[in-house]
N, C-alpha and C positions, 0 to 999 in steps of 0.2 A: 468585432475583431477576432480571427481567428490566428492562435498563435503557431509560426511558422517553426518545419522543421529544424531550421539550420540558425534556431534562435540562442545564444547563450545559457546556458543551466546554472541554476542557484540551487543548494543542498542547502536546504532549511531544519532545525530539529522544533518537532512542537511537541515538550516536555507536559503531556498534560495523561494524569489516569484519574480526576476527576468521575468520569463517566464508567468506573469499571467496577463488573458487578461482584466479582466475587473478591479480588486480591489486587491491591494499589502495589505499585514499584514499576510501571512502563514508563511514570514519567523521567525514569530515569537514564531509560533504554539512548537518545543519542549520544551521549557522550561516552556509553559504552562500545557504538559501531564504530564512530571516531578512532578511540584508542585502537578494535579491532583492524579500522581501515588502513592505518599507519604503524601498525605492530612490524619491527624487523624481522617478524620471522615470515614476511610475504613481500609481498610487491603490489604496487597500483595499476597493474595491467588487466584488463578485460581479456577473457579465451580471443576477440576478434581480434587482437593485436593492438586496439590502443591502450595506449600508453598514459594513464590519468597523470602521473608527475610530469607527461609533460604539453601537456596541453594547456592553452589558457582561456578555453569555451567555457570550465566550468571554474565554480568557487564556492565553497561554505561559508555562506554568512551564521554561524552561528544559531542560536537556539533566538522563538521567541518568546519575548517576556511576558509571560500570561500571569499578572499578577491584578489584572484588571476582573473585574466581578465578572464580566460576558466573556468567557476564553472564546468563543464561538465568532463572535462580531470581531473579536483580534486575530485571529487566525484567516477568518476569512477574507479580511483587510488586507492586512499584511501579504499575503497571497496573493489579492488582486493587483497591489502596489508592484510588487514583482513580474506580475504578466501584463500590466498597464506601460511598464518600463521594455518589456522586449525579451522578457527572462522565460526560458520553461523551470517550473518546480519539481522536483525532489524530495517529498517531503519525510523524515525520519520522525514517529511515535515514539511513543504515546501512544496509548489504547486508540481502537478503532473507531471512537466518537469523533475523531480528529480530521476523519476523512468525510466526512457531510461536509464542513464550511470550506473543505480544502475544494471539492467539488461543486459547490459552491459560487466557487469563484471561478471555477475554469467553466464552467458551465454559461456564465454568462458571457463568455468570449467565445466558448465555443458551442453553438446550440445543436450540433447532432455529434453529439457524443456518445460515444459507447465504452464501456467501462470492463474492463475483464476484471476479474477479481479472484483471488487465489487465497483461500480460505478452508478451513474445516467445517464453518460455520456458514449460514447463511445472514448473519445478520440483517434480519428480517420483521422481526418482533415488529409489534405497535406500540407496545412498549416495555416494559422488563421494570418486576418491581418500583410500576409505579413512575418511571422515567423512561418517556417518550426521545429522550437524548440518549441511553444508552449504548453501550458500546456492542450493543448486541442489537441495535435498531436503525445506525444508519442509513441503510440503503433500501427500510421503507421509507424515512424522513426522503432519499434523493427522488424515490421514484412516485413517491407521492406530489413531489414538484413536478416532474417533469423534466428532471437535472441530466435525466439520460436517454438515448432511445432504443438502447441495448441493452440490459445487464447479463454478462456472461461469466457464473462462476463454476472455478475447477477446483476439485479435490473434495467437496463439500460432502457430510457422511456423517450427519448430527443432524436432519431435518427431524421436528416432533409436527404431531397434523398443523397445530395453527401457523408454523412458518411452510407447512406442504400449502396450505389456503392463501398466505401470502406471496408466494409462489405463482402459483395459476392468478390470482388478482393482478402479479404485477409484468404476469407473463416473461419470469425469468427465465435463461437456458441454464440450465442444470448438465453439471458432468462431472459424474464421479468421479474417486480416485484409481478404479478399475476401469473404466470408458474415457481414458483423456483423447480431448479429441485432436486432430489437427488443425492446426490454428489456420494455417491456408487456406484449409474446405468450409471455413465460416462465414464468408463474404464480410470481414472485419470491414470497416471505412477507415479513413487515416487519423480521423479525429479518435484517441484512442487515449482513455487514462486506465493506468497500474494499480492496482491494489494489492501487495503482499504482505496478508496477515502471517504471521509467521508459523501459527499453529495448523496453515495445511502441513506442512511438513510434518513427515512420522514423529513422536519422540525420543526417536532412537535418534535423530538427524539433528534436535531443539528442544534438546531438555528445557530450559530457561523459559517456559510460557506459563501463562496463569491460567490456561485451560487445554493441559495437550489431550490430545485426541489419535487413540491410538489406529494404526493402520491408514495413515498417511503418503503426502507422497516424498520419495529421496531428494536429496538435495539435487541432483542429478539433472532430473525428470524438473522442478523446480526453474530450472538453468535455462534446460535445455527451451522450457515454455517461453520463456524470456528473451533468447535467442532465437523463436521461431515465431515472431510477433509479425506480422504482413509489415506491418509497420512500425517507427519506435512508437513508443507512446510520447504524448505530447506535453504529458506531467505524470508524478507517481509518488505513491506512497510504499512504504514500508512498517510496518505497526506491529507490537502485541509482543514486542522482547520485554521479557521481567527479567532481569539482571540478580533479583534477588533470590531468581528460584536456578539461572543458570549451574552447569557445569563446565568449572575450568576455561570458562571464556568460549565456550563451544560456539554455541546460539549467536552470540555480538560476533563471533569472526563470520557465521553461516551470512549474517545480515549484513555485514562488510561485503562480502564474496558478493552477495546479490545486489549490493549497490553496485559494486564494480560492473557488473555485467549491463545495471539497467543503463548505467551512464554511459558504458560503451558502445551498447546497442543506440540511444540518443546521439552518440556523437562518431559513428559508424557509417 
């Protein structure tokens, strides 16, 4: 099954930092972009001119209930039940362990998938203290399936040798936060999933992360990548808001904003 552009969108939150190495509070993060995304002191429009109040493509079903011992088998369930029904996902973190079952599932509907990902990190690891699930190791867990046939990440400026070695093993493209590239001149395919970790962006842009990494990229540049996608993507993540280390609500409105945009670009 591959799932079509002009398919309805569900905003799912999966409330899980389970997997996160240094500082728990992401699983708090959806119901902070929530509040950010319906704050009166904005609107629900996308830069492309839609209009999220008033369209009826998309809906937030809420957060899911990860209170079963495999968060992983429910998330990825749950996700598939949504694209089994005709839905594209959206999905709002929870640390970045959340995006393995998310992909997961879209993988098995969609088999040449390519994965852009926007990050500080390479989340690469074999494993991280001991935990082969970390939120620092998904996307060897995806590419050691087979879950993608691209992975292309921007902003990334924290490689140590053994994730430069997982790298070359897993024949990532790699692009800094000084060499962003054009999304055009990559020959993307349509089958296309999102990954924005929130800590590419500078600190000055997202305070609120449990690992910022400084000399990032602007919120801007962020936007703009999103809006310059060949195609929308065909599911997406958002991950890696701490709420508890935000400023003033900075970081939950930046991840409001970029929902607004991904949803627009989907429904654009």
């Amino acid at each position: 099954m591959t799932i079509c552009s002009s398919c309805p969108i569900v905003v799912v939150g999966v409330p899980s930092d389970a997997n996160s190495s240094f500082l728990r509070g992401p699983a708090a993060a959806p119901g902070h972009i929530r509040k950010a995304l319906h704050s009166p002191s904005t609107n629900l429009c996308a830069e492309n001119g839609i209009d999220l109040a008033a369209r009826r493509e998309w809906k937030d079903a809420g957060d899911l209930p990860l209170a079963e011992v495999d968060e992983r088998e429910v998330i990825e369930r749950a996700v598939g039940r949504h694209l089994d029904e005709g839905r594209r996902v959206v999905a709002l973190g929870g640390d970045h362990a959340v995006t393995y079952p998310i992909v997961r599932a879209v993988a098995a509907r969609n088999p040449e998938l390519t994965i852009l990902h926007l990050d500080a990190h390479p989340d690469l690891y074999d494993e991280l203290d001991g935990n082969r699930f970390s939120h620092a190791c998904p996307f060897a867990r995806i590419m050691e399936e087979n879950l993608a046939v691209r992975l292309i990440q921007i902003g990334v400026r924290n490689l140590n040798p053994h994730q430069r070695e997982q790298v070359d093993r897993f024949g990532v493209e790699i692009h800094g936060p000084t060499d962003l590239p054009n999304l055009a001149d990559l020959g993307i395919a349509p089958s296309v999933y999102l990954s924005v970790d929130l800590d590419v962006l500078d600190p000055a842009h997202a305070p609120g992360l449990s690992h910022p990494e400084p000399g990032g990229l602007t919120t801007r540049e962020v936007i703009t990548l999103i809006q310059k996608m060949p195609f929308p993507p065909i599911a997406a993540d958002i991950v890696e808001l701490n709420p508890e280390r935000d400023v003033n609500g900075l970081t939950a409105m930046v991840a409001a904003k970029l929902l607004k945009e991904i949803l627009g670009r989907m429904l654009g």
